[in-house]
N, C-alpha and C positions, 0 to 999 in steps of 0.2 A: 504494500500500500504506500503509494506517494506520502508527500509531505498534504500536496495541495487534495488528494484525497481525503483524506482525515478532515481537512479544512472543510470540506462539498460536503461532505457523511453530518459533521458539525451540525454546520448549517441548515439541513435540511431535517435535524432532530430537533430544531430551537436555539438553535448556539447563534453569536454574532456575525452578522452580513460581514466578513472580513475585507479589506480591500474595497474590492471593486468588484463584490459580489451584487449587491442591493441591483435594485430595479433599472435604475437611472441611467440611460445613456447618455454619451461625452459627448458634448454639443455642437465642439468640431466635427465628429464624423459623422452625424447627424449631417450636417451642414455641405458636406465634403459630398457627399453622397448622392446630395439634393441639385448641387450646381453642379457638378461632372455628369458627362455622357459616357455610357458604357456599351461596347460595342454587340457583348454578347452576353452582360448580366449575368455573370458567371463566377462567384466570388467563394474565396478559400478564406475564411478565418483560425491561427494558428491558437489556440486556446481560447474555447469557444463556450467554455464553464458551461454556463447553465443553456446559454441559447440567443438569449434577450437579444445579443444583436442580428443574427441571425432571420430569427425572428421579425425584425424590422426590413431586413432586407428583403425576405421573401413580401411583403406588403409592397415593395418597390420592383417586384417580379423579375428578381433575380432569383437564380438556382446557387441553393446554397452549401457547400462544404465545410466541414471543418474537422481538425485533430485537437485531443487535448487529454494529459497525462491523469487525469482523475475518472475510473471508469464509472463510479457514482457521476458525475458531469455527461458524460458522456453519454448514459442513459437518458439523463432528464431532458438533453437536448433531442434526443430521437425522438422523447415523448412529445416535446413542443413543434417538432417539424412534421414535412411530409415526408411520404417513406423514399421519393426522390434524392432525398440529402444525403451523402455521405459523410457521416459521420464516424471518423477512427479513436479509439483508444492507442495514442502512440507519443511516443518520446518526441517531443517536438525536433532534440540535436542531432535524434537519429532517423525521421522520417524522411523518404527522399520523395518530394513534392513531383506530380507530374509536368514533364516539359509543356511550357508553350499553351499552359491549359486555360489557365485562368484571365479575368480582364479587373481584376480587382485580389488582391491578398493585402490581409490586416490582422494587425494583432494590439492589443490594448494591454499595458500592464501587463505584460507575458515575457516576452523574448529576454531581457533583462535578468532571467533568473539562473542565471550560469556565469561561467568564465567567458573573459571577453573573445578568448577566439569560436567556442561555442556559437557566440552571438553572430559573430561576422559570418559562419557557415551555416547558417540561418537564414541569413539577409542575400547571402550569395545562391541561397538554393534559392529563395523568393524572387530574385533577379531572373535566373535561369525557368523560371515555371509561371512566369507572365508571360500572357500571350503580347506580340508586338503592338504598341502601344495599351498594353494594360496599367494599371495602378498599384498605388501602393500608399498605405497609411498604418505606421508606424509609432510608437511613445515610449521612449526611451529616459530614463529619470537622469536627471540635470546633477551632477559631480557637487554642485553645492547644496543638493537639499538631503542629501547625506548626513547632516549634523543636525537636521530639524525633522526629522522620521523619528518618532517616540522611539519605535522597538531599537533602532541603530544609535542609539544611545547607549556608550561603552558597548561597543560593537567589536567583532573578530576584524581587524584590518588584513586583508588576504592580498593585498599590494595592487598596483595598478590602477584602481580606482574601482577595485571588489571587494565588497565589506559582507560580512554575513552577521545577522544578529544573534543575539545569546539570549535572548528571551524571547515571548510571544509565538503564536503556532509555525511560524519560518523560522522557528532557530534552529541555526545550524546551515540554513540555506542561501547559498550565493547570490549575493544580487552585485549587478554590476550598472555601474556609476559613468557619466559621459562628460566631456568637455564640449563644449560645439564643435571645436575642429577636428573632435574625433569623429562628430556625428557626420559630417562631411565626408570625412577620409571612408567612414563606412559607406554611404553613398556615392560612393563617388563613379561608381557604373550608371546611376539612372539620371535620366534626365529631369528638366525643370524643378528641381528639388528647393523643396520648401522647408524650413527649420524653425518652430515656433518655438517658443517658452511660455505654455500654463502656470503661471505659477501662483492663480489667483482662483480657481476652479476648483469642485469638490469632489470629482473625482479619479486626475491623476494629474495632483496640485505636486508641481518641482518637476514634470516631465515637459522632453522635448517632443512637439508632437511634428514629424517628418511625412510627409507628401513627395509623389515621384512620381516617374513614369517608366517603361521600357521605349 
């Protein structure tokens, strides 16, 4: 059983909306979603919890995908969708995403939970499995809101700008931290790329949130 298992099992017994469980979708992709054209409405979400965005996309008559390491999650989003959706229980660092498929891949508060090369073969397999001009909407936590994350308070320093906390239901687990011009040098294959800072937002307040294209 995962980490973020046990978190999904939690939750769904009465425990705390942790993170960026709760209901509420992020306003930018909300937004993101609303103003871009898609050629074939055909979107891959790379930790896709419970559903909720998903869920929103299918009302925008997109066909929906996703993977995500919690098989409790995993279920509850089959239950929210049509039988359509592919939906995997899989390691996000290990799953090798279909070439050339997708016209949209996103992940929220996800990718970030590993070492940084981890991450970047991540972003490189999401590169390589966008269809030509497909998308991409990414949120990667800001290097400085590192010291202002309750649980990362006296935290494991694992170098680089990877901290893991020592308390709360992620302890023990990697999370990695960005500068902008790392966030760039990660991007640096897609085009028109866009680098915001949230850091006023309630639900992934100190992240960067990155827009792209193939």
């Amino acid at each position: 059983m995962t980490i973020w298992d046990k978190i999904y099992k939690n939750y769904l017994k009465g425990g705390p909306a942790w993170a960026t469980i709760e209901g509420r979708l992020l306003p930018h992709f909300v937004n993101f979603v609303k103003v871009n054209k898609f050629a074939t409405k055909h979107a891959l979400e790379i930790g896709c919890g419970l559903g909720k965005y998903l869920v929103f996309l299918k009302e925008f008559g997109f066909r929906t995908d996703g993977i995500d390491s919690s098989q409790t999650a995993v279920k509850a989003t089959k239950a929210n969708l049509a039988n359509d959706s592919n939906i995997i229980n899989a390691n996000m660092f290990e799953y090798k995403i279909p070439r050339n498929k997708y016209d949209l891949i996103f992940s929220i508060a996800t990718i970030h939970h590993g070492l940084k090369p981890s991450v970047k073969k991540v972003i490189d397999e999401i590169y390589k499995s966008l269809a030509p001009g497909g998308k991409v909407f990414i949120t990667l936590p800001d290097i400085e809101s590192n010291r202002k994350w309750q649980t990362f308070i006296n935290d494991k320093d694992l170098g680089n700008g990877v901290f893991a906390p020592v308390r709360g239901p992620e302890n023990g687990l990697p999370h990695s931290f960005y500068a902008k011009p790392e966030v760039r040098d990660l991007f640096g294959n897609f085009k028109t790329v866009k680098i915001k800072l949230d850091n006023r937002g309630k639900i992934v307040r100190g992240h960067w949130i990155i827009t792209g294209e193939k």
